[in-house]
N, C-alpha and C positions, 0 to 999 in steps of 0.2 A: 504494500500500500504506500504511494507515493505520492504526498503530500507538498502541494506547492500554496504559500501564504506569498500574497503580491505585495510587495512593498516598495511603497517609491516616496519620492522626496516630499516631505509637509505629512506622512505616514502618523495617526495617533497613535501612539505607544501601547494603549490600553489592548486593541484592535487586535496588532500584531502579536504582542508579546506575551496573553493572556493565552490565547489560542496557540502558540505554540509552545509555550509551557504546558498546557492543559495534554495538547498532543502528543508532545513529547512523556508524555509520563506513561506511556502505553508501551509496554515490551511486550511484541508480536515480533517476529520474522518477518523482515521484509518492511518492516513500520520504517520510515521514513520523512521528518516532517524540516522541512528546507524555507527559506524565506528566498524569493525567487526576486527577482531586480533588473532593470534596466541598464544599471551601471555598476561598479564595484562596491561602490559606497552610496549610500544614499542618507540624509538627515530628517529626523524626525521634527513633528510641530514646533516641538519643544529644544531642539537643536542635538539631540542623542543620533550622534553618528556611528552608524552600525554598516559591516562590511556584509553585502550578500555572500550567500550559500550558494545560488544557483539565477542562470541568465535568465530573464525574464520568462527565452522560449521554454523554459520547462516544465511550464503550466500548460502546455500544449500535450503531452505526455503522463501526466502524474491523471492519479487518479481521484485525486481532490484539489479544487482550487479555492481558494481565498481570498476575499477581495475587501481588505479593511477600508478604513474612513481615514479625511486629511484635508488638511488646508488647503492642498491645491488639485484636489479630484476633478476638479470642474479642467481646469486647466489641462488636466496629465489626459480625458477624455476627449480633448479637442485636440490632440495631436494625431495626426497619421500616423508616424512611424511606431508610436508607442502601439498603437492599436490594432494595426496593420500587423506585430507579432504574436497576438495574439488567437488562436484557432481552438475553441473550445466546442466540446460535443455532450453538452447535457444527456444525450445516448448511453454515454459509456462513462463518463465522469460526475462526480459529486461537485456541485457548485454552489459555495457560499459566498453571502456580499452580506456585511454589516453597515450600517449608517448610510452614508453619503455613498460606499463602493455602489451600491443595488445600482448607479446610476452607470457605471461599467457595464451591469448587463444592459441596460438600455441599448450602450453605445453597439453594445457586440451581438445586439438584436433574440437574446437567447432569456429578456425580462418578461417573469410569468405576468398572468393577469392580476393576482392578487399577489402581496406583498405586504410588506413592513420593512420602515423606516425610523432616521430619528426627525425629533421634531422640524427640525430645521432643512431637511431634505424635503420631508412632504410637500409641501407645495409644488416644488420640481417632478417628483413622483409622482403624485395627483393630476401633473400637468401631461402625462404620459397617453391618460388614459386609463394606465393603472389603476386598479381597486388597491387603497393603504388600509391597512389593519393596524389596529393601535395592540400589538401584541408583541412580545418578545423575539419572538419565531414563527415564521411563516410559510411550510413547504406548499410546493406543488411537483412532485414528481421527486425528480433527482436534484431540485432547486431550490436553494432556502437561502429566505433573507433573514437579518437578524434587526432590530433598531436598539438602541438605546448602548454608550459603551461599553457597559457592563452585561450586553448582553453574549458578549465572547463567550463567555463561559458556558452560557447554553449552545452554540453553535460550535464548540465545539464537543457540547458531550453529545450533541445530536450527531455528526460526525464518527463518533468513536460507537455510538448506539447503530449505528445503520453496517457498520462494517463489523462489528464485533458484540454485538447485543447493549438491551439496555443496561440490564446488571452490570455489565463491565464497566460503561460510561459512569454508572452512580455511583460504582466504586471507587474510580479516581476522583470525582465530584467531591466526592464528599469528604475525603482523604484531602484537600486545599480547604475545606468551607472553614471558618473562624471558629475556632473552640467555643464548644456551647453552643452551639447552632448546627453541630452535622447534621442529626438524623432531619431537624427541621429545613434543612436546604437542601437536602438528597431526595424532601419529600416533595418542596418547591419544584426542584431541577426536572423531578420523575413526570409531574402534573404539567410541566412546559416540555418537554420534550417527546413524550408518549406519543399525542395526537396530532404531531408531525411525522410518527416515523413511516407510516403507508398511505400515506395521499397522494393519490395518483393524480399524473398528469391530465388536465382537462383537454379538451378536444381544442379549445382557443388557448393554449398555454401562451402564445407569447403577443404580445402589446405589437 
């Protein structure tokens, strides 16, 4: 399972690094979870300069993609070149976009009808056509949005829940949740993540 989280420059830390820590704590064969990039180095909102794992094209390949939130989403989606390396297959691959990313799948034509965002994207979202849900997680098929930053943490145990069961995902869940709050966050996590994991693709899946 090869696991590619997109990260480019104005990247929210929350986004990226929540989710692949969360990921990363999965020991399976084969588990593989990479911060994929345009360039060697990229800078976060916040100015946290982190060296990529893997060139952008290897979300093209991987069997999961990720598409965090950032200052300059708007920006990094109106470039050609960045976009243009981009080839994803909702077919064959697991595709997540939190916050502001969901607007990457606009760009790459592959955004379901319904959705979730954060507040501050919906407008945009809503201007799609898109149906927005005020929910943490949002599938339709092999496609799930997440809104709000802290919603990482469910997008990625929905992730770990669709390749490896729910049990598994709540395990690691709840193994990070803040002392004194496991069983009650593993019980949150279980109620947000359940009635995402087989919602099939609708006959109009994409905007």
């Amino acid at each position: 399972m090869k696991i590619a989280i997109v990260t480019l420059d104005g990247f929210n830390e929350i986004d990226s690094f929540v989710a692949l820590s969360i990921l990363g704590r999965v020991k399976a064969d084969g588990w593989s979870v990479q911060l994929a990039s345009p360039q060697k180095s990229v800078t976060s909102m916040n100015g946290v300069e982190v060296t990529a794992q893997q060139p952008l094209s290897y979300a093209n390949d991987a069997d999961v993609v990720l598409f965090g939130s950032g200052t300059r989403t708007r920006e990094h989606i109106d470039n050609p070149a960045l976009i243009g390396e981009l080839s994803l297959d909702p077919a064959r691959q697991l595709i997540g976009a939190q916050c502001s990313g969901v607007l990457f799948l606009h760009r790459l034509g592959i955004l379901p009808a319904t959705a979730t965002t954060d507040a501050k994207t919906r407008p945009l979202l809503a201007a799609t056509g898109c149906l927005v849900e005020d929910k943490p997680l949002v599938a339709q098929g092999n496609i799930i949005t997440s809104g709000g930053c802290l919603s990482s943490q469910y997008l990625a145990g929905w992730v770990i829940a669709r390749a490896l069961g729910l049990d598994h995902a709540l395990g690691i869940l709840e193994y990070v949740a803040p002392s004194g709050q496991k069983s009650s966050f593993a019980k949150t996590a279980a109620e947000i993540i359940r009635p995402q994991l087989n919602v099939p693709a609708q006959p109009a899946l994409y905007c």
